[in-house]
LOGUFI-728157 format. One record per residue (C-alpha): residue number from 1; residue in one letter; x, y, z. Coordinates in steps of 0.02 Angstrom, whole numbers, plus 32768, in hexadecimal, padded with zeros to 4 digits. Example, Ala and Ser with C-alpha at 12.3 -4.5 7.8 and 13.67 -1.06 7.14 Angstrom:
2
ATOM num residu east north   up
ATOM   1      A 8267  7F1F 8186
ATOM   2      S 82AC  7FCB 8165
end
This chain:
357
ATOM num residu east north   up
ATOM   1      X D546  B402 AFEE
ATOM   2      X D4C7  B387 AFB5
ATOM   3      X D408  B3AA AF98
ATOM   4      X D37C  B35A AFA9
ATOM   5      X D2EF  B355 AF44
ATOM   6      X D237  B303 AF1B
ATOM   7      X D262  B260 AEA3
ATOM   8      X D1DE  B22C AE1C
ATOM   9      X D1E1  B19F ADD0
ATOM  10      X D1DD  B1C5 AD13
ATOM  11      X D255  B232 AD37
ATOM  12      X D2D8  B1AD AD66
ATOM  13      X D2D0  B142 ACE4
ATOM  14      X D2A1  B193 AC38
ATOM  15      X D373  B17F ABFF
ATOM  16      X D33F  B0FE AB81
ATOM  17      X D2B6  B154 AB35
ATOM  18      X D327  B1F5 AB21
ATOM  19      X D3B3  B230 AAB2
ATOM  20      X D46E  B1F6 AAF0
ATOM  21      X D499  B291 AB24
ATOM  22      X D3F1  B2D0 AB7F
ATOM  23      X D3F5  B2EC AC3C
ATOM  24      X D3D6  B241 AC94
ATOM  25      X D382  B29E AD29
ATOM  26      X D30B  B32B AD2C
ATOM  27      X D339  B3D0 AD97
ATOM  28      X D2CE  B413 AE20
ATOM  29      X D295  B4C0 ADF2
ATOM  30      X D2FB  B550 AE50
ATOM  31      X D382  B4BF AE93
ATOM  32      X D42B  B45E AE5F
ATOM  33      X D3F1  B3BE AE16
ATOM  34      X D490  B35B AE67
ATOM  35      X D47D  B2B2 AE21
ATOM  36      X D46A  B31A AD76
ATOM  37      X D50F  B35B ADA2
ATOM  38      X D58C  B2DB ADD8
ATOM  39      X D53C  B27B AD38
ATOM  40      X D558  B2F7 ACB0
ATOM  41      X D61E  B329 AD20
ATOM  42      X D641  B26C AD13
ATOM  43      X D608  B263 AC30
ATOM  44      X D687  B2FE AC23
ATOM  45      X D70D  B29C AC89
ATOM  46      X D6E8  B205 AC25
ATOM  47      X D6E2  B25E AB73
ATOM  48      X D786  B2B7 ABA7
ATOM  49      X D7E7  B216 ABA2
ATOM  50      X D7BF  B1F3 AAEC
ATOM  51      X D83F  B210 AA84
ATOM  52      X D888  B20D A9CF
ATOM  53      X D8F4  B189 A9F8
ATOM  54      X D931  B10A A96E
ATOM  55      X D91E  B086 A938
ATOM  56      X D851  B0D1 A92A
ATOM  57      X D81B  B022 A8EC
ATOM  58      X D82F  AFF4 A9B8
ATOM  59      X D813  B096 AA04
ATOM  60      X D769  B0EF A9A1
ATOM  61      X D6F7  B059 A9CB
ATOM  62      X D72D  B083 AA9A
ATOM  63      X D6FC  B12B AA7E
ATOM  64      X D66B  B0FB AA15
ATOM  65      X D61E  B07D AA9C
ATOM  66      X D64B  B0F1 AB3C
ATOM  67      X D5EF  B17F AACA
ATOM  68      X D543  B121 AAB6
ATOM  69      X D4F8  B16F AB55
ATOM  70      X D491  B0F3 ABEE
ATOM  71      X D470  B110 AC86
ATOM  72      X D51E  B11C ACE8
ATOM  73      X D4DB  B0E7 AD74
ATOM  74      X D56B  B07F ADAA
ATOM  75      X D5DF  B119 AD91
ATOM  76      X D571  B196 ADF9
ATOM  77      X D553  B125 AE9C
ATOM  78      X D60E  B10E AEAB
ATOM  79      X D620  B1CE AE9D
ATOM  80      X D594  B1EA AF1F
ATOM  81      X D5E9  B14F AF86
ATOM  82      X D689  B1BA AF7D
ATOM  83      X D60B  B26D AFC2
ATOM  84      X D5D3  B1F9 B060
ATOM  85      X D69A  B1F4 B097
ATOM  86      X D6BB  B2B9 B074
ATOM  87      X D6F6  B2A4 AFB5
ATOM  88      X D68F  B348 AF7F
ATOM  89      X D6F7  B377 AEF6
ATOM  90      X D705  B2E0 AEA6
ATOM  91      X D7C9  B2B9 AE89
ATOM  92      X D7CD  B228 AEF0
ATOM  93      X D74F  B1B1 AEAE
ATOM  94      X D739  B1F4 ADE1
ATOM  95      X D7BF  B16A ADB8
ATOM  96      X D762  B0EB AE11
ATOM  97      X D6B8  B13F ADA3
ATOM  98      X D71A  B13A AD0F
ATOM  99      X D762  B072 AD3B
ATOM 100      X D6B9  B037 AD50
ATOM 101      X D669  B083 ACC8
ATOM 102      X D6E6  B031 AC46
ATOM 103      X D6E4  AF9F AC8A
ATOM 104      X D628  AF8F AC6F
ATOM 105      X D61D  AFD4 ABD5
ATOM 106      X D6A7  AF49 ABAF
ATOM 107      X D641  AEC3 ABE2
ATOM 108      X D5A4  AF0A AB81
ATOM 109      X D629  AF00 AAF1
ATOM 110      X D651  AE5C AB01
ATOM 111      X D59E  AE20 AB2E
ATOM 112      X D547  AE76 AA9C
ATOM 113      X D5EF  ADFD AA3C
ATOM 114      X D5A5  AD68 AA96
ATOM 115      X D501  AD83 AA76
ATOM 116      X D515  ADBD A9AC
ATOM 117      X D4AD  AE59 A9E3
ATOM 118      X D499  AED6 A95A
ATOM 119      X D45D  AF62 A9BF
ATOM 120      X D49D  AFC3 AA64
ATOM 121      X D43B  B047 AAA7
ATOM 122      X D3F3  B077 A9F0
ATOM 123      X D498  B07D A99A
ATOM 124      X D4FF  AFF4 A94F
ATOM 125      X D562  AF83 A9AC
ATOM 126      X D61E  AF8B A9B3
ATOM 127      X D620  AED4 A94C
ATOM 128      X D5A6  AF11 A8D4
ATOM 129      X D5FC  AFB1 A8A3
ATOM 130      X D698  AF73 A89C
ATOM 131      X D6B7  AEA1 A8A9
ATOM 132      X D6CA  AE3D A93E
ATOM 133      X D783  AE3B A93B
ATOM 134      X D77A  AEE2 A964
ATOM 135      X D706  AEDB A9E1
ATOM 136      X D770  AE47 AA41
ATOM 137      X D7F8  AEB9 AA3E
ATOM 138      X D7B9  AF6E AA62
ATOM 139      X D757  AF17 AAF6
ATOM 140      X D7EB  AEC4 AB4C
ATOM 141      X D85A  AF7C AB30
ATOM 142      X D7C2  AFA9 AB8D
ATOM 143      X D7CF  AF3A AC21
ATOM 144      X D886  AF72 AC25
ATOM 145      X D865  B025 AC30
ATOM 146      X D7EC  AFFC ACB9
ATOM 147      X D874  AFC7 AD24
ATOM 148      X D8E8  B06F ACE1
ATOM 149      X D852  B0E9 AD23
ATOM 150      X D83F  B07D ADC0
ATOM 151      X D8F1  B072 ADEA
ATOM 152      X D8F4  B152 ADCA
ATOM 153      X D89F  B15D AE6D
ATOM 154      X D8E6  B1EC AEDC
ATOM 155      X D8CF  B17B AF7B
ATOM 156      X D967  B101 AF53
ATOM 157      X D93F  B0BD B012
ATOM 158      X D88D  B07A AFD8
ATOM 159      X D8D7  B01A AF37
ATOM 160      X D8F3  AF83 AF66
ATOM 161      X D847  AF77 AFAC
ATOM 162      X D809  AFD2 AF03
ATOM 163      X D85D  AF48 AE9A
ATOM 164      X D822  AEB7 AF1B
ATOM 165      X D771  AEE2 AEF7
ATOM 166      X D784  AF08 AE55
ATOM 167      X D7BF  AE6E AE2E
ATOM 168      X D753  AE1A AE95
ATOM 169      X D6B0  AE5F AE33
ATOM 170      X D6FC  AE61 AD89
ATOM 171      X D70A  AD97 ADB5
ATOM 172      X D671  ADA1 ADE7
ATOM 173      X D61C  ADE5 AD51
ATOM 174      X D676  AD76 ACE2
ATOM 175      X D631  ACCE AD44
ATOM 176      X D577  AD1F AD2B
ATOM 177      X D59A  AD2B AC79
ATOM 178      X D5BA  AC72 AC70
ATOM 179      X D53B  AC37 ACEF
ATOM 180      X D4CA  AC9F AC5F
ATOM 181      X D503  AC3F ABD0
ATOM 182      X D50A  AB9D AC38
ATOM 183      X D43E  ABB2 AC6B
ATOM 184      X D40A  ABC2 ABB1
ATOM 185      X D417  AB0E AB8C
ATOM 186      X D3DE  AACE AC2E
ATOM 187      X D333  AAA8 AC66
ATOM 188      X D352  AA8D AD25
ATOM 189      X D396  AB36 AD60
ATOM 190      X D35F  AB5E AE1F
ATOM 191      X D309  AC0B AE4F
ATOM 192      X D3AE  AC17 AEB2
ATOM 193      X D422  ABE8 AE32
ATOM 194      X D3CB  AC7A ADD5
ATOM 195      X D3F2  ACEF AE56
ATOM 196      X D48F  ACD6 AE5D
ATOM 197      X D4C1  ACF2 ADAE
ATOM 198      X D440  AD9A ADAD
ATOM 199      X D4B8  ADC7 AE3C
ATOM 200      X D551  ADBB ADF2
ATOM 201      X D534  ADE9 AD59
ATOM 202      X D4E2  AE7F AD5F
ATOM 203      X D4E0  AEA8 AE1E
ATOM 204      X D595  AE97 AE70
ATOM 205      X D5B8  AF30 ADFF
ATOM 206      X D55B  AF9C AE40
ATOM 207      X D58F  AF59 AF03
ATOM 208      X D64E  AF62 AEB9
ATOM 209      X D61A  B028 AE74
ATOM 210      X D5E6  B05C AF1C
ATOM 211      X D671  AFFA AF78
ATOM 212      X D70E  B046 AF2C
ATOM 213      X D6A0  B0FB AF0E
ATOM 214      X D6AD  B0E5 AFE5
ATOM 215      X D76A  B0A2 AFEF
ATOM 216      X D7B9  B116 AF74
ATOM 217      X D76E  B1B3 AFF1
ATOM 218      X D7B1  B148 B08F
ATOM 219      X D71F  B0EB B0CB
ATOM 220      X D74B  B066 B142
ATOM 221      X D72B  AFA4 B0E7
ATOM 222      X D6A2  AFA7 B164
ATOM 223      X D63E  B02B B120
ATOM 224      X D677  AFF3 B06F
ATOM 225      X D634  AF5A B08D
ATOM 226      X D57D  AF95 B0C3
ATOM 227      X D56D  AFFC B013
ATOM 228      X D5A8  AF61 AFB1
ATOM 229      X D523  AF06 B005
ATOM 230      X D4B2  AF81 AFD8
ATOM 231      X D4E0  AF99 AF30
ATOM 232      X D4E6  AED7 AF17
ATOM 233      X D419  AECB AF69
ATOM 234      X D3E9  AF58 AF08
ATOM 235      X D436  AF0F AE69
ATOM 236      X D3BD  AE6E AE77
ATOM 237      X D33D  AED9 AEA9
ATOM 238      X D348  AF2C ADE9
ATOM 239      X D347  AE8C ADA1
ATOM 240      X D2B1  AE57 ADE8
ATOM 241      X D268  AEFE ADBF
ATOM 242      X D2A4  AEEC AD0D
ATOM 243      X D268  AE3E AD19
ATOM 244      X D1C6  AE68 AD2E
ATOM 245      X D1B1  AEFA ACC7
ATOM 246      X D1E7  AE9F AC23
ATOM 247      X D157  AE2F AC41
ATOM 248      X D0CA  AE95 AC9E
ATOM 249      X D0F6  AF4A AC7C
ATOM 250      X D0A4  AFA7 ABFA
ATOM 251      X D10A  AFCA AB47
ATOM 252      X D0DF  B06B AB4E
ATOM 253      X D122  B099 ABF2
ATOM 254      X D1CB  B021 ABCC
ATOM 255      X D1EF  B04C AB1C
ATOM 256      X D204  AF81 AAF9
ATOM 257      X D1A1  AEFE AABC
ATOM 258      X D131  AEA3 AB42
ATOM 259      X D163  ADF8 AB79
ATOM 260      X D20F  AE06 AB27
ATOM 261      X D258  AD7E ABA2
ATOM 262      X D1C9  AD05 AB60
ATOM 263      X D1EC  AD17 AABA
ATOM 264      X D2A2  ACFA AAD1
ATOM 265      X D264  AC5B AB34
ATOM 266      X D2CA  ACBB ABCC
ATOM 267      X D2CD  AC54 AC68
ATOM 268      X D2CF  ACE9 ACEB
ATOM 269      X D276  ACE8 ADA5
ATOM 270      X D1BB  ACE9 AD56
ATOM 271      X D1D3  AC59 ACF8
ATOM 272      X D22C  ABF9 AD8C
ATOM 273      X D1C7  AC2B AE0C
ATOM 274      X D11A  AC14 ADB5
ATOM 275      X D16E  AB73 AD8E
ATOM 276      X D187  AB52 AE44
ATOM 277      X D0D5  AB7C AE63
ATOM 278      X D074  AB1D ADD4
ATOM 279      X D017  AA8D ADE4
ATOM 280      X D040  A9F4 AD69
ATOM 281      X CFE9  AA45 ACD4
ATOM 282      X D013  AAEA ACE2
ATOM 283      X D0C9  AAC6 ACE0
ATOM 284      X D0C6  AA55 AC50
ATOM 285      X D078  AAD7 ABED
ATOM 286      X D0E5  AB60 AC21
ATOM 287      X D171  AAF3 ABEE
ATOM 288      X D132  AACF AB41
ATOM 289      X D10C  AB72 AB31
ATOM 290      X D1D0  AB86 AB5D
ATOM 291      X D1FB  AB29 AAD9
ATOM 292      X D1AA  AB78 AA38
ATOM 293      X D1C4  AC04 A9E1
ATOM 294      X D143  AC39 A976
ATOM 295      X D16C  ACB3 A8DD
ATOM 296      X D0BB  AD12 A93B
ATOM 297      X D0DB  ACFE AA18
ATOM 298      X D051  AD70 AA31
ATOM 299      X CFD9  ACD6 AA72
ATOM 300      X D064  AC8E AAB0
ATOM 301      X D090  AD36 AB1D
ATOM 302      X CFF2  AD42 AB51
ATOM 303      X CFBE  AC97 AB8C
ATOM 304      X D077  AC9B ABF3
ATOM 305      X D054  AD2C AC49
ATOM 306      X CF99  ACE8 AC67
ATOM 307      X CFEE  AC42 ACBD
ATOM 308      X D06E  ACC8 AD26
ATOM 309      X CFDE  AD2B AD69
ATOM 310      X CF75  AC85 AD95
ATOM 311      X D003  AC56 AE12
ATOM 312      X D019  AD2F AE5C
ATOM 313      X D0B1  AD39 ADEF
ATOM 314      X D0B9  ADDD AE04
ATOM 315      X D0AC  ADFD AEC0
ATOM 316      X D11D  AD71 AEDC
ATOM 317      X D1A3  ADCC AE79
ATOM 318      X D17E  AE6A AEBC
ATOM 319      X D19A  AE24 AF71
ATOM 320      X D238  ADDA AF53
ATOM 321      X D266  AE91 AEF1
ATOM 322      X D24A  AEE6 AF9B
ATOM 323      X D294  AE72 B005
ATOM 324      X D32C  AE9D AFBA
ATOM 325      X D311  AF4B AFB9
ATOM 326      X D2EC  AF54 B076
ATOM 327      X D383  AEDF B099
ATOM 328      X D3F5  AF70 B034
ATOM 329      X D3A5  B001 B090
ATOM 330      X D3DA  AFAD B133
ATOM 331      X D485  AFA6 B0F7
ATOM 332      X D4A3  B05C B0B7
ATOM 333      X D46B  B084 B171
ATOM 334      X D4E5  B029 B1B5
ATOM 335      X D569  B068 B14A
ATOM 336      X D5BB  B121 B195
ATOM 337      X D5C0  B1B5 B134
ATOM 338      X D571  B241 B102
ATOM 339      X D4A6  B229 B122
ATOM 340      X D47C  B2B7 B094
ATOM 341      X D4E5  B240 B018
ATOM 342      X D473  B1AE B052
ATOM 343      X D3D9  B222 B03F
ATOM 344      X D415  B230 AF8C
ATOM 345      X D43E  B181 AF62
ATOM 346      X D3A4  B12B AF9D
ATOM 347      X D32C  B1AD AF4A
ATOM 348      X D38F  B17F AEB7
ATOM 349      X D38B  B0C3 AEE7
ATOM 350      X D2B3  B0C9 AF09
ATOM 351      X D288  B12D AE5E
ATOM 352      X D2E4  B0A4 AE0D
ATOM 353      X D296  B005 AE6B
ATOM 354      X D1F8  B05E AE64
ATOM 355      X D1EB  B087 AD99
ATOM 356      X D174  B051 AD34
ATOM 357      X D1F5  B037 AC9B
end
């Protein structure tokens, strides 16, 4: 039985702000907080797969990195996937849960590698605490035992469609990654280029999570196909919230430094669009401003977003962000299934579009 129950929006999005191991959403009085559920029955299947094991120089910095809390939402929407097609109890899509969630944590492994990050959610990365050998390694064991917790599904019919997508988003994730590094040193990346690497790197996840949530519970490739289209829509539709919230949201609400992406001379939507939309002299100062970095960006923050808002930055994202979302709602119509499940994933979906950091 799934409930339903008023959404706010602090209340959806507040993980960052909180301790690992705190709640991620907050109960209704005098009612099962479900989504509070299958997360915290999915972080006791996940810690129950760490183990001793030796050598501990490759296995603790798994266990350390899978430990470090976020938000799990890729993990919970293929559980709630697997509810829509009668998988109540859970055993047929927790290895598909527990395959995803790896598998991202093994790319934030590897990224936060790429990137020399020294921080991960508040804590150390895996290269810092330990070296980057170790990190190499312990993330590809990781993208191994993705496969080993994909390929434990009950439904041995659904695998080969399991592994199909899987592979099929893992590849896709991977090409983001590069399109990424690729756009740093260019200065002639298209709105739609950028779109395209948004969606696969951070968005085909989420479509895959909800796609093989649906096929390991026996959803037809129809209906699997609907929720990776919404997943996939929804996913750009975070972006662009994310997007605009690193440059126009307030710090106190987002827990992170205002205009982050301009400091980092980040070429997201904003910049390409309110490049698009510039006259002559407004885009040659945006792009000098793109090319500094002053030991003090505050001016250099503020006279950005001054040259965004001239051109309705803002709205213009904020457009695009729902046109997405709308597009995913249609889909997760069309898909079959259970409509309380839907109930519960787009509530989820619309506190999360709708945050305010």
């Amino acid at each position: 039985m799934l409930y339903i129950w008023p959404v706010t929006l602090n209340q959806l999005w507040h993980l960052r702000a909180r301790p690992k191991n705190s709640s991620y959403f907050c109960p209704m009085p005098n009612q099962p907080d479900q989504l509070s559920t299958l997360r915290e029955r999915f972080i006791s299947e996940l810690r129950a797969t760490f183990t001793d094991q030796e050598p501990r120089g490759l296995y603790a910095p798994i266990d350390y990195i899978l430990d470090l809390g976020g938000k799990r939402i890729r993990p919970v929407v293929a559980l709630l996937a697997a509810q829509m097609f009668g998988d109540d109890d859970l055993s047929q899509s927790m290895p598909v849960a527990l395959a995803v969630e790896v598998f991202h944590n093994f790319t934030l492994l590897h990224d936060d590698i790429m990137d020399d990050s020294p921080l991960r959610r508040g804590q150390q990365t895996v290269h810092e605490k330990w070296d980057v050998n170790t990190g190499i390694l312990s993330g590809d064991l990781m993208l191994i035992q993705a496969y080993q917790h994909l390929c434990a599904v009950p439904n041995k019919t659904a695998l080969p469609a399991l592994l199909q997508t899987f592979n099929r988003v893992a590849t896709g994730v991977c090409e983001g990654q590069q399109y990424d590094v690729d756009f740093e040193v260019r200065d002639d990346v298209t709105i739609a280029e950028y779109l395209k690497m948004i969606e696969l790197k951070t968005a085909v996840l989420l479509g895959g999570a909800l796609e093989m949530g649906a096929l390991s519970a026996g959803a037809s490739q129809a209906d699997a196909d609907h929720l990776y289209a919404f997943g996939r829509l929804t996913g750009l539709a975070f972006q662009l919230q994310d997007d605009l919230l690193d440059t126009f949201g307030d710090s106190a609400n987002t827990g992170k430094l205002k205009g982050n992406d301009i400091i980092r001379n980040k070429k997201t939507f904003l910049f390409l669009k309110a490049i698009e939309l510039l006259g002559p002299e407004g885009r040659e100062e945006l792009n000098r401003w793109f090319e500094e970095s002053p030991a003090d960006p505050a001016q250099k923050v503020v006279r950005v977003t001054e040259l965004m808002e001239s051109v309705g930055i803002p709205g213009a994202v904020a457009e695009l962000r729902d046109k997405f979302q709308a597009e995913a709602y249609a889909h997760l119509e069309a898909a079959g299934g259970s409509q309380e499940a839907k109930t519960v994933l787009r509530a989820l979906t619309e506190g999360l579009l709708q945050r305010i950091s």
